[in-house]
VOBA-1610 file (N, C-alpha, C; in pm, whole numbers, padded with zeros to 5 digits, always signed):
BEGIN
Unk+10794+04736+08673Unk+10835+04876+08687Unk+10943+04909+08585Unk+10918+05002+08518Unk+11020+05037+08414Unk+11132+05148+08525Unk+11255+05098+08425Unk+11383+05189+08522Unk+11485+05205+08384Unk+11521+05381+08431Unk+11569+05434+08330Unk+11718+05456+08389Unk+11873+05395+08310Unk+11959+05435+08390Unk+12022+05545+08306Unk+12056+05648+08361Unk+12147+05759+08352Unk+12108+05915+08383Unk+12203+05992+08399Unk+12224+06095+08393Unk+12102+06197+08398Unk+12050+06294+08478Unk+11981+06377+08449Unk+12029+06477+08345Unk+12140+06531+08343Unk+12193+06653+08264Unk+12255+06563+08138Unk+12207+06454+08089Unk+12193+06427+07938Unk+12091+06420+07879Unk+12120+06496+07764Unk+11998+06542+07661Unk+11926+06380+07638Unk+11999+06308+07578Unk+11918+06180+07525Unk+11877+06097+07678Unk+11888+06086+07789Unk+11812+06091+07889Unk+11696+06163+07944Unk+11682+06341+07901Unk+11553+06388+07906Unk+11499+06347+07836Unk+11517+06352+07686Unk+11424+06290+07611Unk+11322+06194+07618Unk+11396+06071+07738Unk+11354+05947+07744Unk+11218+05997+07815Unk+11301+06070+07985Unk+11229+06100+08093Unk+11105+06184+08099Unk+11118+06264+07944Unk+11008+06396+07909Unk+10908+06277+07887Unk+10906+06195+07802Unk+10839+06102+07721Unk+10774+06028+07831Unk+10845+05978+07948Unk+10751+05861+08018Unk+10635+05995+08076Unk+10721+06120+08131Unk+10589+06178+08187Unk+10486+06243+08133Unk+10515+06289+08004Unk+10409+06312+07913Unk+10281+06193+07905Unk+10357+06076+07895Unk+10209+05948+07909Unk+10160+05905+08029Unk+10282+05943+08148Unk+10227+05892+08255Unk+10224+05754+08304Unk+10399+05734+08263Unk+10460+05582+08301Unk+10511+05620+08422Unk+10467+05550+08481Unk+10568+05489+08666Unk+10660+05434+08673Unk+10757+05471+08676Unk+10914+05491+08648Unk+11036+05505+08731Unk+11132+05406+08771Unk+11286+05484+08844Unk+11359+05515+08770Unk+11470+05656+08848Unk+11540+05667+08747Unk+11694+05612+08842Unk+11771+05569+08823Unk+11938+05530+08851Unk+12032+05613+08750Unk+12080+05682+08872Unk+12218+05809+08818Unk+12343+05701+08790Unk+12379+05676+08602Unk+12477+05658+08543Unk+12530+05730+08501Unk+12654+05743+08444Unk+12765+05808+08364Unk+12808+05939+08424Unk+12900+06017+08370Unk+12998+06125+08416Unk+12961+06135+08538Unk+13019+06094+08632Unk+13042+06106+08802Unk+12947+06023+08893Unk+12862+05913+08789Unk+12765+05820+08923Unk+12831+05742+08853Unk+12708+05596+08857Unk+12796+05507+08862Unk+12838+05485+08741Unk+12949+05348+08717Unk+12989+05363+08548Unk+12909+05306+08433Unk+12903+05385+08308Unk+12861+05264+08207Unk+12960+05161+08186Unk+13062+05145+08181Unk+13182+05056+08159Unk+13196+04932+08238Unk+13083+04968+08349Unk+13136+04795+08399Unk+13049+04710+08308Unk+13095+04559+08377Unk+13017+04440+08313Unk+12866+04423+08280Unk+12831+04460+08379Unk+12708+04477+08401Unk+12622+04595+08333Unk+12665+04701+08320Unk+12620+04808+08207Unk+12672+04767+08067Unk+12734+04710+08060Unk+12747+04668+07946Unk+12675+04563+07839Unk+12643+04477+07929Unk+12546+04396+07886Unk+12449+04422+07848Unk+12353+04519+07890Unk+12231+04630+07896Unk+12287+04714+07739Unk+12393+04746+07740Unk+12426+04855+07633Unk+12539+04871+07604Unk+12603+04793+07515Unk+12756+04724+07452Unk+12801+04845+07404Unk+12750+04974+07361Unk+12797+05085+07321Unk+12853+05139+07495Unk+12782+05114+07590Unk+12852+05201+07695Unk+12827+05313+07717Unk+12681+05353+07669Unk+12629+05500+07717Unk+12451+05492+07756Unk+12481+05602+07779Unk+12291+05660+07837Unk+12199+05697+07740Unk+12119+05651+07747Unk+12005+05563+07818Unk+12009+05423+07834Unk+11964+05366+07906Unk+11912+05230+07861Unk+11778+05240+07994Unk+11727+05150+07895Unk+11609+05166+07993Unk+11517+04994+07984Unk+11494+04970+08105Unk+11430+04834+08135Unk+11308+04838+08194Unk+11246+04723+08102Unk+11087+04696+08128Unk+11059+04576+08129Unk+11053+04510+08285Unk+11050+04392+08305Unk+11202+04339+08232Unk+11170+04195+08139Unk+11242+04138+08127Unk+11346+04238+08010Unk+11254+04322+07923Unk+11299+04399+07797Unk+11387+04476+07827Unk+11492+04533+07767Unk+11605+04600+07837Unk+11620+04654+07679Unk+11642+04749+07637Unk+11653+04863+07554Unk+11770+04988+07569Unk+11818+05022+07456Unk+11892+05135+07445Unk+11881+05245+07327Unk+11911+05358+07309Unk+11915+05414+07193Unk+11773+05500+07214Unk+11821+05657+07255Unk+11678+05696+07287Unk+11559+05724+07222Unk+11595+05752+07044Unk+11457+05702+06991Unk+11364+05592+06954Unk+11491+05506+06983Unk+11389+05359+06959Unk+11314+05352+07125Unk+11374+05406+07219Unk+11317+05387+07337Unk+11147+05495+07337Unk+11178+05631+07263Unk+11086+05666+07263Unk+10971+05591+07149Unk+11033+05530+07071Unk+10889+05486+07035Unk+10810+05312+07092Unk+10935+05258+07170Unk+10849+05194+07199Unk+10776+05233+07308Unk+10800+05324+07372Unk+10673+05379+07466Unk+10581+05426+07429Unk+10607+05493+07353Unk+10458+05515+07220Unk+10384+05412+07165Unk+10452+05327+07114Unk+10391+05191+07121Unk+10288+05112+07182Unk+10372+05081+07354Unk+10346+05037+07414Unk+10225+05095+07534Unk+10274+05251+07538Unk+10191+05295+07680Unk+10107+05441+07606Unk+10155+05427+07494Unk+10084+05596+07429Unk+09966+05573+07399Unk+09906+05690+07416Unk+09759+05689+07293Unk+09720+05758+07158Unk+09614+05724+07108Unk+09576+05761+06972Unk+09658+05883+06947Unk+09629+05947+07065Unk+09736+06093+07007Unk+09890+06132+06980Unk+09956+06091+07104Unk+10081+06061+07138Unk+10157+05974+07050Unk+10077+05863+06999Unk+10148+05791+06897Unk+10025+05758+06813Unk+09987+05777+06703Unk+09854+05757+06614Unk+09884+05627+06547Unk+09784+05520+06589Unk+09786+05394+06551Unk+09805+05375+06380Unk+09754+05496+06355Unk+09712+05473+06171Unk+09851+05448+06126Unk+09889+05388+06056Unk+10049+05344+06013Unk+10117+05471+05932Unk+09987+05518+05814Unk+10057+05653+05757Unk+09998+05815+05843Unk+09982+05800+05942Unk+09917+05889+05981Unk+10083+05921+06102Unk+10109+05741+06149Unk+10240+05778+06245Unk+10344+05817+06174Unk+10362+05766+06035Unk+10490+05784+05933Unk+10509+05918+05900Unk+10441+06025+05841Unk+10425+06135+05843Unk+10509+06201+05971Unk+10472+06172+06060Unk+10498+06232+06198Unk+10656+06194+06242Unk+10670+06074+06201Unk+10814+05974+06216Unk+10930+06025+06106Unk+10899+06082+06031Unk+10972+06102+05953Unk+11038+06263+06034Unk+10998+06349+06066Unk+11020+06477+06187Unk+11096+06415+06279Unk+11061+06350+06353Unk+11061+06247+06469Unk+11203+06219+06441Unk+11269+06134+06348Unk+11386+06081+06304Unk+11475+06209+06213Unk+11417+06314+06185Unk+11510+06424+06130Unk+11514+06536+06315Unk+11471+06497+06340Unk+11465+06636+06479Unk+11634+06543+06573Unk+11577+06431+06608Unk+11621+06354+06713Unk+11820+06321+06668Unk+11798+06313+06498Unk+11926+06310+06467Unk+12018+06471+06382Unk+11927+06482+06262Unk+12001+06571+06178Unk+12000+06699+06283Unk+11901+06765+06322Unk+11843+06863+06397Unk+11961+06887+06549Unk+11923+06762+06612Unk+11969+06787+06755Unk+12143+06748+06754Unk+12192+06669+06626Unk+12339+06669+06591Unk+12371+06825+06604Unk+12317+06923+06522Unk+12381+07006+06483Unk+12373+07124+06601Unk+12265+07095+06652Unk+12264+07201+06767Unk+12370+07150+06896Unk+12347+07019+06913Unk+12495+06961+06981Unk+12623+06987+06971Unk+12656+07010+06861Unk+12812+07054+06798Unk+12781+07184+06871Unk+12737+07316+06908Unk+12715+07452+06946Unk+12728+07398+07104Unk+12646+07330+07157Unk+12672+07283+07316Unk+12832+07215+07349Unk+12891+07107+07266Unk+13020+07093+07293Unk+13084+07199+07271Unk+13071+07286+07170Unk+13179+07392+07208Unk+13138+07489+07310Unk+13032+07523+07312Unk+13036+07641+07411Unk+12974+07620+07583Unk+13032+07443+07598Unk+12958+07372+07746Unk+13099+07256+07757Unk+13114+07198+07690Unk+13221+07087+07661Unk+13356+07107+07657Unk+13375+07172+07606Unk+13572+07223+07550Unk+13560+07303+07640Unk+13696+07351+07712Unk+13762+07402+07796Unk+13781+07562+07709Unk+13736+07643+07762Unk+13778+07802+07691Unk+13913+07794+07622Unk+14010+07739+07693Unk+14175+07740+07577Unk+14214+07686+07489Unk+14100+07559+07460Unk+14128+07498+07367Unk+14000+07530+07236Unk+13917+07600+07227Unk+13808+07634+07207Unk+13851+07705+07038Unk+13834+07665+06930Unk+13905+07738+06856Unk+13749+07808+06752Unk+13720+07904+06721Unk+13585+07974+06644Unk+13582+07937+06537Unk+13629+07900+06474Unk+13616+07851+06375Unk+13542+07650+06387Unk+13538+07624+06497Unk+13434+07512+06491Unk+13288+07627+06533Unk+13263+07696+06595Unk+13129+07720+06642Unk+13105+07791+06499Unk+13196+07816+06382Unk+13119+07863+06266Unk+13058+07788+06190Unk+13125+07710+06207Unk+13106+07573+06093Unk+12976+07522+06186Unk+12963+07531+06297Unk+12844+07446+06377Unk+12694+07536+06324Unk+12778+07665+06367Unk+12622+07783+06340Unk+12591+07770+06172Unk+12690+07747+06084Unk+12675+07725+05973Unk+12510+07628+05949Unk+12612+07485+05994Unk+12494+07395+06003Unk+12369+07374+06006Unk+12370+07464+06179Unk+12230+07467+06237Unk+12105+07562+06179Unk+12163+07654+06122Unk+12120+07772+06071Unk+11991+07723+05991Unk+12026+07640+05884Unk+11945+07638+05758Unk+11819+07511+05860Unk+11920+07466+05951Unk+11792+07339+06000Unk+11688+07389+06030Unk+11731+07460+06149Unk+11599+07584+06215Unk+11454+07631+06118Unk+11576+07647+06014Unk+11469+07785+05940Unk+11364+07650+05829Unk+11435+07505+05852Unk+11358+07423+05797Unk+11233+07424+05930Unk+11276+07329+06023Unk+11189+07361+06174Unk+11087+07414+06182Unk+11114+07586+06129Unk+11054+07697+06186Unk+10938+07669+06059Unk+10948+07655+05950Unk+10902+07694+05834Unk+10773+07531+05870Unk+10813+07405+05916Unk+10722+07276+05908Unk+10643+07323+06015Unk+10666+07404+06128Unk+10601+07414+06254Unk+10506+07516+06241Unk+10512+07651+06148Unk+10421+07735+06079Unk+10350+07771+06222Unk+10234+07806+06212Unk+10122+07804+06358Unk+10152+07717+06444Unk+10133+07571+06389Unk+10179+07475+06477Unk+10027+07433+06563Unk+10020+07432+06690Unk+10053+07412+06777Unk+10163+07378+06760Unk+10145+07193+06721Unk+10233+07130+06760Unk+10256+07081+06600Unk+10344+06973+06590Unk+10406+06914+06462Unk+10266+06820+06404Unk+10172+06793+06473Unk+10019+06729+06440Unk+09938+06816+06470Unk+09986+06940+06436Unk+09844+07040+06486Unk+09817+07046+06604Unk+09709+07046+06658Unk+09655+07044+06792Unk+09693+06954+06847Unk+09740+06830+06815Unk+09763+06699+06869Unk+09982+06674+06926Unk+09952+06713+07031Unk+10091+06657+07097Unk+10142+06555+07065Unk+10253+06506+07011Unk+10305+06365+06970Unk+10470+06353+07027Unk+10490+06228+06989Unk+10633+06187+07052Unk+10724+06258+06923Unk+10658+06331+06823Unk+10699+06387+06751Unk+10796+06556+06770Unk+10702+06545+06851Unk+10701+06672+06944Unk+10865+06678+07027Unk+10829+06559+07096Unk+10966+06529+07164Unk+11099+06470+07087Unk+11094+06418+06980Unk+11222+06388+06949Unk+11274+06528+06883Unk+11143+06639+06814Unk+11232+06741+06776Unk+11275+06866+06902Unk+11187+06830+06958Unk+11194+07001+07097Unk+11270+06968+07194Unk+11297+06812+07216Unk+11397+06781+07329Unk+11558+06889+07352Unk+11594+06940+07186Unk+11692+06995+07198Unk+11687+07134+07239Unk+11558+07192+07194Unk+11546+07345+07198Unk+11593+07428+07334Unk+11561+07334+07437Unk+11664+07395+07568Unk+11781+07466+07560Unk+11864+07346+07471Unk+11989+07380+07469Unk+12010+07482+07335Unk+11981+07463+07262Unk+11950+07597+07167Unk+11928+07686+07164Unk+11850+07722+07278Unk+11845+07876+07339Unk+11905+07898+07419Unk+11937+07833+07490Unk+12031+07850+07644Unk+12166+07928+07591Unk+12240+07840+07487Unk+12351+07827+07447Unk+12369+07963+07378Unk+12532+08020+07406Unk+12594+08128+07366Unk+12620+08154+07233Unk+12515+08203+07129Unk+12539+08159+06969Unk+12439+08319+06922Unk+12498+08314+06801Unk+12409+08409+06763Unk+12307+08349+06655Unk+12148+08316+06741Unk+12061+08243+06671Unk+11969+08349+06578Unk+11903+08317+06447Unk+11838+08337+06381Unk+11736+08365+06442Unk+11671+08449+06385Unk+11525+08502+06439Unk+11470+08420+06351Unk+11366+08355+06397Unk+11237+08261+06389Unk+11122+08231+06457Unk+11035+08317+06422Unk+10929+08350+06512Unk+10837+08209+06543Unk+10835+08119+06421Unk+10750+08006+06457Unk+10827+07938+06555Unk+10924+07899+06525Unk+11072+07815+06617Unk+11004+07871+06756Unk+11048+07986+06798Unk+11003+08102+06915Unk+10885+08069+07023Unk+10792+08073+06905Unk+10688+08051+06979Unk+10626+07893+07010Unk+10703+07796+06952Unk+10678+07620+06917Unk+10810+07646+07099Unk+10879+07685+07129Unk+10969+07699+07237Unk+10895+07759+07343Unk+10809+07842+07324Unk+10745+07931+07454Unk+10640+07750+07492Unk+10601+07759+07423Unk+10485+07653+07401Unk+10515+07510+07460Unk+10665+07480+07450Unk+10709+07353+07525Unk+10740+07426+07641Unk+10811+07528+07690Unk+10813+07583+07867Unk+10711+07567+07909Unk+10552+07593+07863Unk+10433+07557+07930Unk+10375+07442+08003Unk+10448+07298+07893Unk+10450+07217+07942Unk+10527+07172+08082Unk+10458+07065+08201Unk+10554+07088+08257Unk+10668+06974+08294Unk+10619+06841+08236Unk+10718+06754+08187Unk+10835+06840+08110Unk+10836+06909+08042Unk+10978+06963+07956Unk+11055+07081+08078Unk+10951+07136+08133Unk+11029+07190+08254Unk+11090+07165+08309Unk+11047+07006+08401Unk+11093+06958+08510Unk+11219+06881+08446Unk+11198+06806+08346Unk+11292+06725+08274Unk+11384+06742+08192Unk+11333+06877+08104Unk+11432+06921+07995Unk+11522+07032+08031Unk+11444+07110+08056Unk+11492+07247+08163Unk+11600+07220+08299Unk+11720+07124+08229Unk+11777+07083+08326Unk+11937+07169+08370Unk+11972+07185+08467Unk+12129+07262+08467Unk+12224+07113+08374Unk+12291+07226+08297Unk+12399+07151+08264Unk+12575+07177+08326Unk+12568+07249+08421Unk+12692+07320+08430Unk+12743+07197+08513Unk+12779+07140+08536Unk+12829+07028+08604Unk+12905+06956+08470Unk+12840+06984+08331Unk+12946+06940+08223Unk+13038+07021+08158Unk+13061+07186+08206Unk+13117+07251+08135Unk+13299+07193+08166Unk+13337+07212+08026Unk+13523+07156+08085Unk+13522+07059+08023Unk+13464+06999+08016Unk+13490+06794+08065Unk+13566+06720+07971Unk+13533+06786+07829Unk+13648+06717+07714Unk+13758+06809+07740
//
């Protein structure tokens, strides 16, 4: 039985959790970090020497770091579609995959710590410029690779899918003044349909507002 420990209302924990139910892994999940139990003891530590969420165990395999976690489930439990065996057929796709999950969802993160994370008094605008700065040009990269779309493989759903849309929750949710991007827009209507990203991504975060 695979078991995923942490947090529902962390992003790199939906990610994980969107991913097992998209393939249809049988799965626990155990509430770690901000207010369950700790990453810091001995025992979480061992699992994940950094001291944060995810880690996730399969059988004897014990893993951290949520895109390597998403691809070894792709790997391991995906199919032709979800993860495409062809080596340059997955690389293509991996290369999104590894710009969504880091450059992409960094920058939309910086917009969630300030306007979910920092405390209103300490909150100074001049970081959410420099953040919207950032995010701005990513999007309109995003918007521009996703074109029609469906999806980032066309018709074909991939874990590609998820390392870049995992963030889009919080990208729209969040108090910013976003760019109009109609492909972005509609690649977002298109993951609400799903209902793994509903149940999993579509999560309250207000239980973290304040906290730094």
């Amino acid at each position: 039985m695979i078991t995923v420990y942490g947090r529902r209302n962390s992003s790199s924990v939906q990610l994980v959790l969107w991913a097992l139910h998209e393939i249809g892994v049988d799965h626990e999940r155990l509430d770690y970090g901000h207010g369950h139990a700790s990453t810091q003891s001995d025992d979480f530590l061992v699992m994940n020497p950094m001291g944060r969420v995810p880690v996730l165990t399969d059988g004897a395999l014990c893993l951290f770091e949520s895109a390597a976690i998403l691809r070894y489930l792709g790997a391991a439990y995906g199919n032709d579609v979800f993860w495409p065996k062809d080596a340059g057929a997955r690389a293509r796709l991996d290369v999104w995959a590894e710009w969504g999950k880091n450059t992409f969802a960094d920058a939309v993160l910086d917009i969630f710590v300030y306007d979910v994370r920092l405390d209103p008094k300490t909150r100074d605008p001049a970081i959410l410029a420099r953040a919207v700065d950032a995010v701005t040009p990513l999007a309109d990269i995003l918007d521009r690779r996703i074109g029609q779309g469906p999806w980032l493989d066309g018709e074909r759903f991939s874990f590609a899918d998820i390392a870049c849309g995992y963030v889009l929750y919080r990208y729209y949710a969040l108090d910013w003044d976003r760019p109009d991007l109609a492909n972005l827009a509609g690649y977002y209507e298109r993951l609400q349909q799903r209902p793994a990203f509903r149940d999993h991504v579509m999560v309250s975060y207000e239980a973290l507002r304040g906290t730094y």
